[in-house]
C-alpha positions in Angstrom: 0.0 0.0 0.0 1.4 3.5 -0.6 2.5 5.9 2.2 -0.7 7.9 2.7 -3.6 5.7 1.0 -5.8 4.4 3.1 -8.5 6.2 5.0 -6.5 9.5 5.4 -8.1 10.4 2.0 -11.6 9.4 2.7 -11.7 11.0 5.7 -10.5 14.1 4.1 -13.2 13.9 1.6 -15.6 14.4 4.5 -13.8 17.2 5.9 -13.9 19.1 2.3 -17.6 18.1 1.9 -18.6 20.2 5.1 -16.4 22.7 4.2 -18.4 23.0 1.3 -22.0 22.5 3.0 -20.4 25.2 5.3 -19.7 27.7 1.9 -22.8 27.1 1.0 -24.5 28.1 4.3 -22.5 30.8 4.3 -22.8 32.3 1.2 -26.2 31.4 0.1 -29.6 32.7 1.2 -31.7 30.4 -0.7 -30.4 27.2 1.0 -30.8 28.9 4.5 -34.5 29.8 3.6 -35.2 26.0 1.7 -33.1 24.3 5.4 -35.7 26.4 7.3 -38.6 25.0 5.4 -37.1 21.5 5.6 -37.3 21.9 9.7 -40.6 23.5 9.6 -41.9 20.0 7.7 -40.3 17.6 10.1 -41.0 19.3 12.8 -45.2 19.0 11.3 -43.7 15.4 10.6 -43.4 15.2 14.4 -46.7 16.4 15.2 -48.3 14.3 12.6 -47.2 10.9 13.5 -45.7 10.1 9.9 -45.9 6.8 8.9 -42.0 5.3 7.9 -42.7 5.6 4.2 -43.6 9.0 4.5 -40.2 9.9 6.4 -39.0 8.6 3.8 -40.4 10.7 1.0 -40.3 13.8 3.1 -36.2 13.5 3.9 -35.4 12.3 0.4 -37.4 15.5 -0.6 -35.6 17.9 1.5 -32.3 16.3 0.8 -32.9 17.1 -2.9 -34.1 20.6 -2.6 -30.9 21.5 -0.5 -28.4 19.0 -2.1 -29.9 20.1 -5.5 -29.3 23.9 -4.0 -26.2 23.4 -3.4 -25.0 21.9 -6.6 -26.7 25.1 -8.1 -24.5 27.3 -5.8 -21.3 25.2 -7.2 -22.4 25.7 -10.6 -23.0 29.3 -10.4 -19.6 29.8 -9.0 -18.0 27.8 -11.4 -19.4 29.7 -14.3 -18.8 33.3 -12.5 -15.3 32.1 -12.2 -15.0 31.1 -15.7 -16.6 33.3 -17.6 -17.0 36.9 -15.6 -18.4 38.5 -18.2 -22.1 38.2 -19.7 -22.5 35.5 -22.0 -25.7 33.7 -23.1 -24.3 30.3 -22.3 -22.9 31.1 -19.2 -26.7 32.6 -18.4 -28.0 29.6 -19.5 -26.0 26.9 -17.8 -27.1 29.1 -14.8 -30.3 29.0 -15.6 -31.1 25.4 -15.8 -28.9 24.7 -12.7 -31.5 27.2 -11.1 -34.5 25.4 -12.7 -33.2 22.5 -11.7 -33.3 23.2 -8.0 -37.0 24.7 -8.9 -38.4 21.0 -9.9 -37.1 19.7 -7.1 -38.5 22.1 -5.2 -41.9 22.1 -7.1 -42.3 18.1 -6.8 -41.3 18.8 -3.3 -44.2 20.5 -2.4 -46.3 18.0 -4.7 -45.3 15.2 -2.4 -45.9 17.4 0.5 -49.5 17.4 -0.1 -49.8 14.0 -0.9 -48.2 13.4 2.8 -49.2 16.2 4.7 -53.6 16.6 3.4 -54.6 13.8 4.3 -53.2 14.6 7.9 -54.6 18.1 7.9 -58.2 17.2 6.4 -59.4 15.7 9.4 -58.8 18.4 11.3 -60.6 21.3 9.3 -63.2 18.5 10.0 -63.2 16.4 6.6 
């Protein structure tokens, strides 16, 4: 085995990941204000008794929206850093990172009501 391989690497990895969750956190409103959403609907998962399947879709749909956010934030740096000046692709490439984060947002909020009406209907008295 080489001098350094091993899990000195991996572990590294980690460390540069939540460096980079951090950067995002730091530098991002949009994945502040999607995290504070994401607590607001377990903490209604709480309250609601969800069943295990939808924890499931819940937490896989917030980890998109925010994983999908940052992605967006890496992309949109990327581009700024590679092309600082205005150019239609760079906008676009943008763009569909942005729109990206969008559908997962949108389906987000699709499965939301499929988990979340049927717990609310009973108590507006349906």
């Amino acid at each position: 085995m080489k001098p350094g391989a091993g899990k000195t690497p991996f572990v590294k990895s980690f460390k540069y990941a939540i460096q980079g969750v951090i950067e995002a956190y730091r530098t991002g409103f949009n994945i502040r204000v999607q995290t504070a959403g994401a607590v607001l609907v377990i903490v209604l998962g709480f309250a609601f008794s969800l069943a295990p399947w939808e924890w499931c879709a819940v937490l896989i749909c917030c980890g998109l929206v925010i994983g999908g956010e940052c992605f967006n934030s890496a992309i949109e740096d990327a581009v700024d850093l590679a092309s600082p000046e205005l150019h239609p692709v760079a906008k676009a490439a943008k763009d569909m990172a942005a729109g990206a984060v969008y559908i997962f947002a949108f389906t987000s909020v699709i499965v939301g009501c499929v988990v979340f009406i049927p717990h609310v209907l009973p108590l507006l008295g349906w």
